[in-house]
TORKOL-240841 format. One record per residue (C-alpha): residue number from 1; x, y, z. Coordinates in Angstrom, 2 decimals, padded with zeros to 5 digits, always signed. Example, Ala and Ser with C-alpha at 12.3 -4.5 7.8 and 13.67 -1.06 7.14 Angstrom:
REM residues 2
+-----+---------+---------+---------+
| num |      c1 |      c2 |      c3 |
+-----+---------+---------+---------+
|   1 | +012.30 | -004.50 | +007.80 |
|   2 | +013.67 | -001.06 | +007.14 |
+-----+---------+---------+---------+
REM end
This chain:
REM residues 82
+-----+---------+---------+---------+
| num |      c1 |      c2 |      c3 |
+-----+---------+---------+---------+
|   1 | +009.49 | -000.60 | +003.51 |
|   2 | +010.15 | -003.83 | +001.69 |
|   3 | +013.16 | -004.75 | +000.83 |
|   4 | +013.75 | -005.43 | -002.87 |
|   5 | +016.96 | -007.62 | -002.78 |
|   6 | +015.33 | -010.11 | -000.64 |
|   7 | +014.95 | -013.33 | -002.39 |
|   8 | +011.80 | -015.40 | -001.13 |
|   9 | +011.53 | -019.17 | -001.90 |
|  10 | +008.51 | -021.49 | -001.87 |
|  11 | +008.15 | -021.50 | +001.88 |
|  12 | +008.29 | -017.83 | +002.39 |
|  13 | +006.04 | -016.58 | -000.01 |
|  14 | +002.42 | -017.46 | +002.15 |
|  15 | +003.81 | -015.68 | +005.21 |
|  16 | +005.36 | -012.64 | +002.73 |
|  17 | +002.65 | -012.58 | +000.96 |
|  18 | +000.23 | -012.03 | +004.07 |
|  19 | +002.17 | -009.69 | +005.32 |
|  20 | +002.58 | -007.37 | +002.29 |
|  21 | -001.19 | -007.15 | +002.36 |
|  22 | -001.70 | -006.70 | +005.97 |
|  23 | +000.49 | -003.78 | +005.86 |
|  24 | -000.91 | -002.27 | +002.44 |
|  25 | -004.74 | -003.22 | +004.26 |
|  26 | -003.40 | -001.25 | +007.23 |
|  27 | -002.22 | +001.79 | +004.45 |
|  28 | -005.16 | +002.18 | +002.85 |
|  29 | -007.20 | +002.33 | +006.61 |
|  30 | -005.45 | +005.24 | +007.48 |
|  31 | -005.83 | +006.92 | +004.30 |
|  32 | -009.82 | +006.10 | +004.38 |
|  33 | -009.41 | +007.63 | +008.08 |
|  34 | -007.70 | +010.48 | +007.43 |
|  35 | -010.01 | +011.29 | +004.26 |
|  36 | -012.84 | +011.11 | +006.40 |
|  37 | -011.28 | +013.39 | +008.65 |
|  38 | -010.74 | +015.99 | +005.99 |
|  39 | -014.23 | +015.32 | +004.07 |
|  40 | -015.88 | +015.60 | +007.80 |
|  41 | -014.14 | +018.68 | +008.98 |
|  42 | -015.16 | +022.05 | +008.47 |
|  43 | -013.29 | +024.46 | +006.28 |
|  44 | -013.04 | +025.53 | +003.16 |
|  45 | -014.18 | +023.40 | +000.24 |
|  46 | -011.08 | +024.10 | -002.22 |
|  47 | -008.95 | +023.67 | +000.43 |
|  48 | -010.73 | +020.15 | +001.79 |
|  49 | -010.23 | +019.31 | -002.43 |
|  50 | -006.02 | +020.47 | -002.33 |
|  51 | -005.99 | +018.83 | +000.93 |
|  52 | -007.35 | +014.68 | -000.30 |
|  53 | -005.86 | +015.22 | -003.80 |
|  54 | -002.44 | +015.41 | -001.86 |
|  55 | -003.46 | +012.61 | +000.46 |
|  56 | -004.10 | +010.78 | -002.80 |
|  57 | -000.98 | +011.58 | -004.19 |
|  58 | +000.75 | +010.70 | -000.56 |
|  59 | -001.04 | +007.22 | -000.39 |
|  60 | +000.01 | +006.35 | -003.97 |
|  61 | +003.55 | +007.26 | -002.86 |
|  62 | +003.24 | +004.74 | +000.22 |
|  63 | +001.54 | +002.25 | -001.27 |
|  64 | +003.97 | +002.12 | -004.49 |
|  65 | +006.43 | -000.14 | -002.63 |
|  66 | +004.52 | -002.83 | -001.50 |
|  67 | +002.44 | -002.94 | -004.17 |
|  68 | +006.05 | -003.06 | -006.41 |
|  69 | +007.20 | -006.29 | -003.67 |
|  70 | +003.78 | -007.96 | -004.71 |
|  71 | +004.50 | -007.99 | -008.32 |
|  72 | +008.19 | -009.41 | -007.92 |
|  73 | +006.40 | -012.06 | -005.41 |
|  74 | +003.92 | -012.81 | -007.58 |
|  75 | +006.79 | -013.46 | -010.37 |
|  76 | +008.87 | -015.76 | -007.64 |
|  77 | +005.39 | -017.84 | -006.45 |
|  78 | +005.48 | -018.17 | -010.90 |
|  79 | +009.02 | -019.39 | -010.95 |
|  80 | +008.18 | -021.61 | -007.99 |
|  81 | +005.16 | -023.20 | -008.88 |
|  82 | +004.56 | -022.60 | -012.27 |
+-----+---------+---------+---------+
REM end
C-alpha cells in the first residue's frame, strides 16, 4: 500500500504518478475478473447479488488508498507547479 509520509518532489511525481495508476488499473482488472466469475457461475441468484455487493464493498476498500495517495499527489504536482 502507499505510503502516506512519503514526500514526492517535482521529479518523482511522473514515475509516482504512473505507478499509482498502474496498480489501481491492475485493482480494478481483478475485480472486473472476479465479477465475471461470479456473474458467469452458476448458483443462486441472491447469493451471486451478496456475493459482488461484497466484492464491491472489498474493491472500494482496496482501492481507497491509492486513490487517497493520488489526491495528496495531485496537491504536491499543485504546490510544485502551480
Amino acid at each position: 500500500e502507499p505510503s502516506h509520509t512519503d514526500r514526492v518532489y517535482s521529479p518523482d511525481i511522473l514515475p509516482r504518478l504512473q505507478s499509482l495508476l498502474a496498480d489501481l488499473a491492475d485493482i480494478d482488472l481483478a475485480c472486473q475478473q472476479k465479477l465475471e466469475a461470479i456473474e458467469g457461475g452458476l448458483g443462486d441468484e441472491s447469493l451471486k447479488r451478496r456475493k459482488i455487493a461484497q466484492l464491491w464493498q472489498d474493491h472500494q476498500d482496496r482501492r481507497a488508498p491509492y486513490v487517497a495517495a493520488l489526491e495528496k499527489l495531485q496537491a504536491q504536482a499543485r504546490d510544485c507547479f502551480g
